[in-house]
MITITOR-976696 format. One record per residue: y, x, z of N, C-alpha, C in turn; residue in one letter. Coordinates in steps of 0.2 Angstrom, whole numbers, plus 5000, padded with zeros to 4 digits. Example, Ala and Ser with C-alpha at 12.3 -4.5 7.8 and 13.67 -1.06 7.14 Angstrom:
<pts>
497250665039497850625039498450665039a498950645035499550685036500050645039s
</pts>
This chain:
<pts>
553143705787553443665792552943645797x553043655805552643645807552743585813x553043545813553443495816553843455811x553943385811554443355807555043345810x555843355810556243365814556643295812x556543215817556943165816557543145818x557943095813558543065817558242995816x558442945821558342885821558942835821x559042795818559842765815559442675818x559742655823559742595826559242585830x559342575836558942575841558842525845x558742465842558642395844557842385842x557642405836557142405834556842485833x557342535834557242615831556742645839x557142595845556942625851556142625849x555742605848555042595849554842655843x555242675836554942735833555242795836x555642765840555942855845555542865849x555242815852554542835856553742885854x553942835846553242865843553442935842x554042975839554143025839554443065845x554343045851554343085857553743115858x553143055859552543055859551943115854x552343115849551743155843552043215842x551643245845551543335846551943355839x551943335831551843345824552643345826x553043315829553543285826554143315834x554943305829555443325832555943275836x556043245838556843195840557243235839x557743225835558343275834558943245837x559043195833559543125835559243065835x559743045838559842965839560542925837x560542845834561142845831561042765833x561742735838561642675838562542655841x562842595837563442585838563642555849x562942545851562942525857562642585861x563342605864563242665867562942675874x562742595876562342585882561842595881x561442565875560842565873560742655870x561042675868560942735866560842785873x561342765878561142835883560442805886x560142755888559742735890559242745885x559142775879558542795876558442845874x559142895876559342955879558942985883x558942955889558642965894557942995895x557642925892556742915891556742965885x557042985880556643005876556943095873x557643105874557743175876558243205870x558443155864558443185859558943245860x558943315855559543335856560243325855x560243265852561043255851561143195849x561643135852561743075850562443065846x562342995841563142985839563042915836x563742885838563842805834563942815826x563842865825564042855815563242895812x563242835808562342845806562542885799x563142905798563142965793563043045796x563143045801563043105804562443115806x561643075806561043085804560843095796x561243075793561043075785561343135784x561743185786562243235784561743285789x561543285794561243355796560743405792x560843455793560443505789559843505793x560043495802559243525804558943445805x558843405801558443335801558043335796x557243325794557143325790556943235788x556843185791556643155791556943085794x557243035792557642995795557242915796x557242895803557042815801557642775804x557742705797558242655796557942615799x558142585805557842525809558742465811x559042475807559642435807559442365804x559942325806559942255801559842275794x559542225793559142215784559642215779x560242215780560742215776560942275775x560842335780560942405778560442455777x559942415777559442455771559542495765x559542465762559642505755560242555754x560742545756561442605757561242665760x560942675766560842715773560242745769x559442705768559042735764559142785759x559642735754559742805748560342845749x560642835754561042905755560942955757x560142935766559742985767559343015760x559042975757558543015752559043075746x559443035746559943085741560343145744x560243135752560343215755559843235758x559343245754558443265754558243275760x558043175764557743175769557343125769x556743125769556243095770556343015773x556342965771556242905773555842845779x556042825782555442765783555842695787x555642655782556342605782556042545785x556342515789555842455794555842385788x555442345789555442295786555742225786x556042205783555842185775556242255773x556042265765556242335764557042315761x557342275758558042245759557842175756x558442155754558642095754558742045747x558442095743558442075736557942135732x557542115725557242155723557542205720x558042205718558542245714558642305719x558842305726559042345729558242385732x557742345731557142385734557042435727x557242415722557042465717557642525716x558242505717558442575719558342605723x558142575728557942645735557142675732x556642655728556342665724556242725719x557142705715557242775711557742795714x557742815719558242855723557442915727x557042895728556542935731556142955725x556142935719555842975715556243045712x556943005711557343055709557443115713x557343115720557443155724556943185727x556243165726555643195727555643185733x555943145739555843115745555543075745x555243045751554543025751554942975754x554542915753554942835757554342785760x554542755766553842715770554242665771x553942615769554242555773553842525778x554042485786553642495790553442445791x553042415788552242355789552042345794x552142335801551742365804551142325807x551042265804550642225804549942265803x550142295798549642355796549242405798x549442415806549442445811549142425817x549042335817548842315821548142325822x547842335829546842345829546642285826x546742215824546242185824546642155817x546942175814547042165807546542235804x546742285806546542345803545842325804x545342305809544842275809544542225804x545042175802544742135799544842145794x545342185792545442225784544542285783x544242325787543742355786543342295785x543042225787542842195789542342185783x543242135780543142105773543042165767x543142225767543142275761542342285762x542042275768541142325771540842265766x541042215765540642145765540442115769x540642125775540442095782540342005781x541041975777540941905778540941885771x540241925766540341925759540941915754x541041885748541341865744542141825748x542641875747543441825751543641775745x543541705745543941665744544541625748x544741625755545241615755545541625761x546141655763546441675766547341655768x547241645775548041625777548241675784x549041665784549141685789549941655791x550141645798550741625798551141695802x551941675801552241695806552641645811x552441635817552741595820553241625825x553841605825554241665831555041605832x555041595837555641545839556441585839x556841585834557341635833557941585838x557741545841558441515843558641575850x558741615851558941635858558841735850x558841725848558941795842559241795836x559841795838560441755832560541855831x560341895834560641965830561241985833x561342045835561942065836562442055832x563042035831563442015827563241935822x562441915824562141865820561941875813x561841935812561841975810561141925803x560741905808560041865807560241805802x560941805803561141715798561541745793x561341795789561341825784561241755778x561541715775561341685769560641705766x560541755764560241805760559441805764x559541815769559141845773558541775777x558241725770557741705772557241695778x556841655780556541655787555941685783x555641665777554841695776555141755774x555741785770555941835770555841905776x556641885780556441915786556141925791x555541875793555241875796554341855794x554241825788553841815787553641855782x553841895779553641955777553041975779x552842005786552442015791551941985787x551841915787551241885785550841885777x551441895774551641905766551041975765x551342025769551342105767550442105770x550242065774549842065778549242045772x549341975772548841955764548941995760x549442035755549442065750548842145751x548942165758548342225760547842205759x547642135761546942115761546842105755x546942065753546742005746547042045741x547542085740547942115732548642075734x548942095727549642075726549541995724x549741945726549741885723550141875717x549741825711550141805706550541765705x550541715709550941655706550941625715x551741585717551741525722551841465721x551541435725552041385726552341365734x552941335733553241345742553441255743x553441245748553941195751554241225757x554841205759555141235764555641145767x555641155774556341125776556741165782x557341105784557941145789557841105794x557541075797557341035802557741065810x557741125813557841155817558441195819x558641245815559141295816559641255812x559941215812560341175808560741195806x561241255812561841305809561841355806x561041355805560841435801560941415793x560941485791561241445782560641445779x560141445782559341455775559041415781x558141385777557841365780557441375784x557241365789556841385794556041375795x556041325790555041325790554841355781x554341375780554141385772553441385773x552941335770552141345767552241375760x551841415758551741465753551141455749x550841435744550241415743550241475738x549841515738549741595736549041575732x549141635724548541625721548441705720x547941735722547741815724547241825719x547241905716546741925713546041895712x545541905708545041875708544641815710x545341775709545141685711545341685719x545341705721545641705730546141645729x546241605734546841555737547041605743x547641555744547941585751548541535752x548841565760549141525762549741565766x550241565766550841575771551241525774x551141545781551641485785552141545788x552741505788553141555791553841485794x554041495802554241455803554641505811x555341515810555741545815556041495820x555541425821556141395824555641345830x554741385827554341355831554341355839x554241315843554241285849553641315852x553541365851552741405855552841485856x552341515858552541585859552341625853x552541685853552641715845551741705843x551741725838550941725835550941755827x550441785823550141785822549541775817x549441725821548641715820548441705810x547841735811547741755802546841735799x546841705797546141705795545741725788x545041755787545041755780544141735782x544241695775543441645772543241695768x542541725769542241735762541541705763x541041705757540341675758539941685762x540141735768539341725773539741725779x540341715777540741725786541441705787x541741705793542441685792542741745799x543441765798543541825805544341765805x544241755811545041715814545241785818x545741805820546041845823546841845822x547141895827547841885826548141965831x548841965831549042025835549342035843x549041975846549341965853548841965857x548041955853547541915857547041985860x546642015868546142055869545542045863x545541995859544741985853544941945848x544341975842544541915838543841885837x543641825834543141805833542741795824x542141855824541941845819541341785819x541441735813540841705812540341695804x539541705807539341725800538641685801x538441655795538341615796537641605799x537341565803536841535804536741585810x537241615813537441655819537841625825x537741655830538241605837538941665835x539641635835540141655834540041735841x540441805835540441835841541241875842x541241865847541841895851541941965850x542441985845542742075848543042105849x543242145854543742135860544142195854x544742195856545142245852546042245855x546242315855546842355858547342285857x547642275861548442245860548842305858x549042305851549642345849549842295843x550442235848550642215842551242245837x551542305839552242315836551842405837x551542435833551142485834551342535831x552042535832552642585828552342655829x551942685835551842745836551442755828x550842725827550442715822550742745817x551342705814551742715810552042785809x552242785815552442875815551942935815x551642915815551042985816550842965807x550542915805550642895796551242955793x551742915795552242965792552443025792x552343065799552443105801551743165797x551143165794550443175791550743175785x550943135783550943115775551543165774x552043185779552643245777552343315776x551943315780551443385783551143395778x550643325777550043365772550443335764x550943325762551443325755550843265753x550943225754550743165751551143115754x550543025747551142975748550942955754x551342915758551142865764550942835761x550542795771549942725767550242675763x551042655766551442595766551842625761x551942625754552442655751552942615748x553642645747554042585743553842545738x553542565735553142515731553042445734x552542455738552342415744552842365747x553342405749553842355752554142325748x554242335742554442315735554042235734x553242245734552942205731552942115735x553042145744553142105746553742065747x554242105746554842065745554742035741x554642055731554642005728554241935729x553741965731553141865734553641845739x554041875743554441815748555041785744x555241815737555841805734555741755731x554841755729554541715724554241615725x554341645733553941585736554741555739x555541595740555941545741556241505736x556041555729556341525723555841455722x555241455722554841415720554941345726x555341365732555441295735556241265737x556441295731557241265729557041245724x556641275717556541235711555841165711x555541205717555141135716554441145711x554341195707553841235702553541285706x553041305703552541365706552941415703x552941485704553141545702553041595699x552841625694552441705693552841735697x552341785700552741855704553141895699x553641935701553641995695553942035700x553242105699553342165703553642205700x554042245703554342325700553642355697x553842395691553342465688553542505691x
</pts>
């Protein structure tokens, strides 16, 4: 194979991985699939596929695709994913990877069963100044990590979703969207063991879940942590992430020209880094490598997995009021 040949299914969120696959020499646009046929010719346009369609089974059913990415609402993750993977097409499914752990593990044993390959897409993980701070903290740059937080701040009143698609019951604010923040510490620090959460509804009043959650996070090797996640905040999106170890602390985030490292007994220093905060290209080139050279991606189902259960774990924990063991998929 000397090109990877893609269909993209939803183009609200899929238009920015249609770009990365225009862009990367590796790779194919085959289709495009999106029920808003405005938006569809308009990404037509810029991006050239050969052929468009409103029914995203007619991406999953092509012979000449080899590769499909799910950028639809979170609700139709798990269906669309293992229908693609079980008509042996490689995967890469925007995040959260669904909406409960039970459905992340079938899409799981649906890509084992089928020997197709599945990426969930993190893409926080992608950003220059996390990916930064992630070499940062592994070099030993700010010694020994004890303790680590991150929020996501993002005001959802004016992004209720096509159809509102976003007031999913199911479909939690640390869920949905703070995930990001979730998946973000679990790269750095490990998989957390156990939360505790408080959450209130102060804000989105008509929404059926809550709108703010702190996450009190306990991480491998003694590490603390922290997630704030709140869809209903009054400022511009953010962010912002920080991690403490013994000789230093890196504040940073993925909106900002720099981030600042401090280490001790030192004048704080500035380091400028790429704004790519939605760095789907990234992602594409990851996935597109990983078809090529038969290996797993960075982001694997697993991955998506592990972070849904910590967001499943931290809403359970702040309806019952208790801390929670995590319990990951084997």
């Amino acid at each position: 194979m000397e090109k990877v040949r893609y269909g993209v299914i939803g183009l609200r969120m899929g238009g920015a991985h249609t770009k990365g696959i225009f862009e990367n020499e590796k790779a194919e646009l085959v289709a495009i699939c999106d029920t808003d046929s405005v938006l569809m010719e308009k990404v037509a346009e810029l991006y050239h596929p050969k052929r468009t369609t409103e029914n995203w089974e007619d991406i999953v059913n092509a012979p000449d695709i080899d590769a499909v990415v799910v950028a639809t609402p979170d609700q139709w993750h798990e269906a669309m994913t293992v229908a693609a993977l079980e008509k042996g097409k490689h995967v890469i499914c925007e995040k959260p990877m669904a909406l409960s752990l039970d459905e992340c593990i079938h899409m799981i044993e649906a890509s084992k069963r089928t020997g197709k390959k599945l990426m969930v897409g993190q893409v926080c993980r992608y950003a220059p100044a996390f990916v930064k701070a992630k070499e940062m903290v592994e070099s030993g740059t700010i010694g020994e990590l004890y303790f680590v937080e991150s929020e996501y701040a993002h005001d959802y009143i004016r992004s209720r979703g096509v159809g509102e698609w976003r007031l999913d019951s199911r479909r939690h604010g640390i869920l949905g969207g703070g995930c990001h923040a979730m998946d973000l510490l679990c790269w750095i620090a490990g998989k957390p063991e156990e939360v505790f959460a408080y959450a209130n509804h102060k804000m989105l009043r008509d929404w059926p879940t809550d709108d703010t959650t702190i996450a009190v996070m306990k991480y491998p090797n003694g590490v603390i942590g922290k997630v704030f996640c709140s869809i209903s905040c009054k400022r511009t999106y953010t962010m912002r992430s920080v991690f403490y170890g013994s000789k230093g602390t890196i504040i940073c985030d993925n909106t900002s020209p720099e981030m600042t490292l401090f280490i001790e007994d030192k004048e704080p220093e500035k380091i400028p880094v790429d704004i790519k905060n939605h760095n789907v290209s990234a992602e594409m080139i990851e996935m597109t490598n990983a078809i090529l050279e038969d290996r797993e991606p960075a982001t694997t189902g697993y991955d998506g997995a592990y972070t849904v259960a910590a967001c499943l774990a931290a809403v359970k924990s702040s309806k019952t009021g208790v801390p929670v063991k995590i319990r990951y998929p084997q």
